[in-house]
C-alpha positions as CSV (number, residue, x, y, z in Angstrom):
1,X,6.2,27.8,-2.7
2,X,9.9,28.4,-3.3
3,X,9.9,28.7,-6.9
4,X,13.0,31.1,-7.2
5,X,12.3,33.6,-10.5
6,X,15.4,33.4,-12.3
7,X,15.6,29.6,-11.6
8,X,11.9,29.3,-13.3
9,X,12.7,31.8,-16.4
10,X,15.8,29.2,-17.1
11,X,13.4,26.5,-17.0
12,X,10.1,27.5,-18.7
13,X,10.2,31.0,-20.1
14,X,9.2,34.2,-18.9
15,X,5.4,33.5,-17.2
16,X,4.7,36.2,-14.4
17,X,3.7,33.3,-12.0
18,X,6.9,32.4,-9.5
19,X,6.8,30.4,-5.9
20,X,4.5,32.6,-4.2
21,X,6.9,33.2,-0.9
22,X,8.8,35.0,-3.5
23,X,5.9,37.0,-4.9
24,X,5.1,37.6,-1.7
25,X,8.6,39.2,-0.7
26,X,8.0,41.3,-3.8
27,X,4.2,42.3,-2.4
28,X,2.2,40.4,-4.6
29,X,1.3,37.1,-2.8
30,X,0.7,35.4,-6.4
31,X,-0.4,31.7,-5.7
32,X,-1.1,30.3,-9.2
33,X,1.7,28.3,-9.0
34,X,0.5,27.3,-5.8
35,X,-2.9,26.8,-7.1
36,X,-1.8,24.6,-10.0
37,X,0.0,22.4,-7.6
38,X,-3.0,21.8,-5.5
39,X,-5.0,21.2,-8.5
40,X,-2.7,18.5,-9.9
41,X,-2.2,16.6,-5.8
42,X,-6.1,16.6,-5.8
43,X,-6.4,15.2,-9.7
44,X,-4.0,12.8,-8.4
45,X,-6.0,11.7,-5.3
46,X,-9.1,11.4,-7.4
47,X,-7.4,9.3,-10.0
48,X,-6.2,6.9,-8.0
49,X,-9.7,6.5,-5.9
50,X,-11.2,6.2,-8.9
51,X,-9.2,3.3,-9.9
52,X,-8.3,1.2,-6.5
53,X,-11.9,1.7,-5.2
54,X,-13.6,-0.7,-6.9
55,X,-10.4,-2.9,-6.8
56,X,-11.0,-2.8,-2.9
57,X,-14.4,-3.4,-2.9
58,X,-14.2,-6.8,-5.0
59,X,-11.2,-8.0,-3.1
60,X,-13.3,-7.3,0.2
61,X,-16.7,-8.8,-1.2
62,X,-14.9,-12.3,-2.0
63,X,-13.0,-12.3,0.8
64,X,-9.5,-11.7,0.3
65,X,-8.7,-8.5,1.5
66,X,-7.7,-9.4,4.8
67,X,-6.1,-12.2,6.6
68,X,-8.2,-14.5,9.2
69,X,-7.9,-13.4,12.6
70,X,-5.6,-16.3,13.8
71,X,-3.3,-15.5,11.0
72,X,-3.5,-11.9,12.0
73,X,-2.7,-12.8,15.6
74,X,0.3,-14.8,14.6
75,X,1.6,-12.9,11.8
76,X,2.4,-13.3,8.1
77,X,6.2,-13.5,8.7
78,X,5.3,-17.2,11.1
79,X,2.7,-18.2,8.7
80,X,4.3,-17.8,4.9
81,X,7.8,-18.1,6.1
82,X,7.5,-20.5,9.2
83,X,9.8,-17.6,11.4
84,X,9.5,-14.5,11.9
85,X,11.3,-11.5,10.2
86,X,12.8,-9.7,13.6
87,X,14.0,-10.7,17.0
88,X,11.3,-10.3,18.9
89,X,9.1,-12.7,21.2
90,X,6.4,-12.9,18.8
91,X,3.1,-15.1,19.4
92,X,2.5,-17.1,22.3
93,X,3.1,-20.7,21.6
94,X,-0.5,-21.7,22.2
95,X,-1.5,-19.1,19.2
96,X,0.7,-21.1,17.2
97,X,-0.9,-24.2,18.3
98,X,-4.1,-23.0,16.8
99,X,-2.8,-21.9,14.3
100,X,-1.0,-25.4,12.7
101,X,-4.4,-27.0,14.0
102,X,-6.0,-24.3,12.1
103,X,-3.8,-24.7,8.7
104,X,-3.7,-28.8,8.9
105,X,-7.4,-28.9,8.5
106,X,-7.4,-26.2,5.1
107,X,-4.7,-28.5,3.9
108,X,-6.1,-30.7,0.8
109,X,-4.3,-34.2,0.6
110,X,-4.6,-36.0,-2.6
111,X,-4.6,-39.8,-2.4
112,X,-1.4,-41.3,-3.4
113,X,-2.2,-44.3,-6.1
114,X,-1.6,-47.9,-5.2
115,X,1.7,-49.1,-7.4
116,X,1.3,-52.5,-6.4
117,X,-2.5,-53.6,-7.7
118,X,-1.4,-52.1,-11.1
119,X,1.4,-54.5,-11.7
């Protein structure tokens, strides 16, 4: 859009094509430039949906990519770091309840061996 002439000859040559505000000013309302930068936002956008969908789409169909609800209600900061990130009240102690309750039973304990029958 603001593509200044003289700034764009210094940079890539004499092309005819400048921001088109400035063609515009001049009475030609050229928008190649601004075509061209449309062209390469929406190659973008389609590049990256390209990629990340199907990335999505497994890490929703085996489960992981969202947290359970109880996790959600208590938040990531409480649950991975055991406090939360900012000073504010945060979730109600009986969410938190449910939540250890809800973490102690996921928990796998292996069984510790017995030293003294092996000596």
């Amino acid at each position: 859009l603001f593509a200044e002439p003289t700034r764009t000859i210094n940079a890539f040559g004499e092309h005819g094509h400048y921001g088109w505000f400035y063609s515009w000013g001049n009475g030609s309302a050229d928008a190649h430039l601004l075509a061209a930068q449309v062209c390469g936002v929406l190659w973008i956008i389609g590049w990256v949906t390209v990629i990340m969908l199907p990335y999505f789409l497994i890490l929703n169909a085996i489960g992981l990519f969202r947290v359970d609800a109880l996790e959600e209600e208590v938040g990531l900061d409480i649950s991975h770091h055991k406090g939360a990130a900012y000073d504010m009240s945060g979730p109600s102690a009986d969410v938190q309840e449910k939540f250890e309750i809800s973490r102690s039973q996921r928990k796998i304990e292996v069984p510790k061996e017995n030293t003294d029958e092996a000596a």
